[in-house]
Structure formats: structure tokens, C-alpha cells
C-alpha positions, 0 to 999 in steps of 0.5 A, spaced: 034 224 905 036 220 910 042 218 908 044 225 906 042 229 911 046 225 916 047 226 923 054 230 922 051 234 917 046 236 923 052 237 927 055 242 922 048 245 922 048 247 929 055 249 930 055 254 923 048 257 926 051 258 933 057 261 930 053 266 925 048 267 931 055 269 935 057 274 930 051 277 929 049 278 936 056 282 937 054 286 931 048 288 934 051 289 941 056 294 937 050 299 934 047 299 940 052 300 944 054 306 940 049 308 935 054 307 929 052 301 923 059 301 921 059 293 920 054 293 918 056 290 911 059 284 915 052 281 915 052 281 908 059 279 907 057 273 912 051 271 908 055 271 901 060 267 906 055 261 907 053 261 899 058 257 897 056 252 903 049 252 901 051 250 893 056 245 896 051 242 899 045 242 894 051 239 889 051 233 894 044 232 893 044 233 887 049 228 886 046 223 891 040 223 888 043 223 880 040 229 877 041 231 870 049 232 868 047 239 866 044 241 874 049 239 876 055 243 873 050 249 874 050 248 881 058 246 881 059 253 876 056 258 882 059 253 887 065 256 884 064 263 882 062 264 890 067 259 894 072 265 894 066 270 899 067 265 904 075 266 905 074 274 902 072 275 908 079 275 912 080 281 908 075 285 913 080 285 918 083 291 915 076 295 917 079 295 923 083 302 923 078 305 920 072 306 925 074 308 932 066 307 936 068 301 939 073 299 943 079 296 939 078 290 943 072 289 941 072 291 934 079 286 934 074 280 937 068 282 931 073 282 925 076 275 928 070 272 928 066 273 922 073 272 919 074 266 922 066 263 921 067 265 914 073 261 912 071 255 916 064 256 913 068 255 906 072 249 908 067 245 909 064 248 903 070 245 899 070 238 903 063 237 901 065 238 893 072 235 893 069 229 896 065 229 890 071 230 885 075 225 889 069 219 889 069 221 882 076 220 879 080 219 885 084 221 891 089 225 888 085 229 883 080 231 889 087 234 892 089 237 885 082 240 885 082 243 892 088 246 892 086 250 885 080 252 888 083 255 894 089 259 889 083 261 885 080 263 891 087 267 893 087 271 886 080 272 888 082 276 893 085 281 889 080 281 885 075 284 891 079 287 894 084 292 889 080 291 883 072 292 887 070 286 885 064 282 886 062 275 884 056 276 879 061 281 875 063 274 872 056 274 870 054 281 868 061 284 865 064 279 861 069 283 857 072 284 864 074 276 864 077 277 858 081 282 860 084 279 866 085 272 862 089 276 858 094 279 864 094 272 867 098 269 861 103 274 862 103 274 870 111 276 871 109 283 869 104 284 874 107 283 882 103 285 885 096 280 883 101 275 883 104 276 889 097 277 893 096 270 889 100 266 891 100 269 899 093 268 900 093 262 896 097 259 901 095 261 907 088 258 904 091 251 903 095 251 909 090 252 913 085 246 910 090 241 909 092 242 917 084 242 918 083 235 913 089 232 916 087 233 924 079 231 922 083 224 921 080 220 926 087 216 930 087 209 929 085 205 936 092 201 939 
């Protein structure tokens, strides 16, 4: 347990709990302040942000302490279907013209928070996993799988936020994968998916190369 729970896993621990304290506290100021519980849902959509994290880090245990196989697809399988939650939240941001309680500052500053502490939230989730898949077939693969994930991810915004989506649908409504299998092999004749693929997956990708790259400690002159 140790080895596991080492001290940068303590520090990710603290400042994830601060940033969620953080967000929650202005969600709180705001019913307060105005008597309105408008956002609510933000205390879910961070919740659900943190699933993917929580499932990564469980996959690492997992993997540390050679569980069966089986355990450890399962725990990958969920990681998979929840990691788009963490970066879906991004898309709350477009809450903000729709309620006009509060300030639009501080509406403005709520959203960017709970955004901002999602999709960090879910690109220390994709570290943990893709370190297990490049210590297990190598650097590149590991590349190739997180950039996957996050373009999955990207359509997964459209799944959410056009179709209505939610993660356990998967699970619950089997028929509709089908369907959305079969649209996907035909993707010029549907822009709009494609498009918001492709946009959203690129920003997600950018942004973790950009963090992978400047968490490289520089090399001592």
C-alpha cells in the first residue's frame, strides 16, 4: 500500500479535494445569495466528473497487486464508459446565458471552475491508465490509446449534449450503440457529430499533451 499510495498521489489528493471544496463553496455562496438552486446539477456533474479518477486509480491497484484479468477489464470497461464526464463538463458553460440570479461574473467564474476542475480531474485520470497501457505494450501505444480516448470523449460530447445521453445508457439501452455503430460507418453523411467530434477531441488532446509535456521535469545544467 506503500507503494501505491505515494506522496504524489497524497499531493493529487489535496489539491483535488480543494478544487472540489472550492467549487462547492461557490455553488453554496450562490443559493445563498440568491435563493435559487439553479446549478445545482453541478454538484453531480462534478461527482460524475471524479468517477473516471476514482476507477483509474482503482485500475492501478488493481494492476500493482495482479488481480485477476477479468477485475481488471471490468474496472478499464467502466473507466472507459465514465472518463467522457470528467471533460463533459465543459460544456456547462453554455448554462450561463440561461439564468440571471447572480452576477454574470460570478456565474462566469462558477462555470470555469467546475469546468476547469473536471477536465483536470479527468487528465489525471487518463495519466494513471495510460501509463498502465504504455508499461504494458509500450510508449507509442500508450500515446495512441490516450489520444483515442480523448477523440472518444470528443463525440461523446455530442452524444450528451445533442442526443441527451448519459453514460449507463450503454448499458441500459443496448439498441441505441447499434444504432449509433452503424451512423459511425457512414460519418460524411452526418457533419454536425463529426464536426463536434473532431473539434472537442482536439481541444481535449491539446490540452493533455500541453499538460504531459510541461509536467517533464527539465533536465539539471
Amino acid at each position: 500500500m506503500h507503494d501505491i499510495l505515494k506522496s504524489a498521489d497524497v499531493k493529487r489528493f489535496v489539491v483535488v479535494s480543494t478544487l472540489l471544496c472550492w467549487c462547492f463553496c461557490m455553488i453554496v455562496v450562490r443559493i445563498d445569495r440568491t435563493g435559487s438552486g439553479y446549478y445545482r446539477f453541478l454538484i453531480t456533474n462534478l461527482f460524475l466528473a471524479c468517477v473516471p479518477l476514482f476507477l483509474s486509480t482503482a485500475l492501478r491497484i488493481a494492476n500493482r497487486w495482479k488481480f485477476p484479468r477479468l477485475i481488471q477489464l471490468a474496472t478499464f470497461g467502466l473507466w472507459l464508459l465514465f472518463l467522457p464526464n470528467a471533460p463533459y463538463i465543459l460544456t456547462d458553460i453554455l448554462h450561463l446565458t440561461r439564468a440571471n440570479h447572480a452576477p454574470v461574473w460570478y456565474d462566469l467564474a462558477l462555470l470555469l471552475s467546475c469546468s476547469g476542475t473536471g477536465l483536470l480531474v479527468g487528465y489525471l485520470s487518463l495519466i494513471d491508465v495510460q501509463g498502465i497501457v504504455a508499461r504494458r505494450f509500450g510508449t507509442a501505444y500508450g500515446w495512441i490509446f490516450a489520444v483515442v480516448s480523448l477523440v472518444l470523449s470528443g463525440f461523446a460530447m455530442y452524444l450528451g449534449r445533442f442526443l441527451r445521453w448519459n453514460s449507463w445508457d450503454v448499458l441500459v439501452a443496448p439498441t441505441k450503440v447499434i444504432e449509433i455503430l452503424g451512423a459511425m460507418t457512414q460519418p460524411w453523411a452526418h457533419t454536425r457529430p463529426l464536426a463536434v467530434t473532431i473539434v472537442f477531441g482536439v481541444i481535449f488532446a491539446l490540452g493533455y499533451v500541453s499538460v504531459r509535456i510541461l509536467l517533464v521535469q527539465p533536465e539539471r545544467s
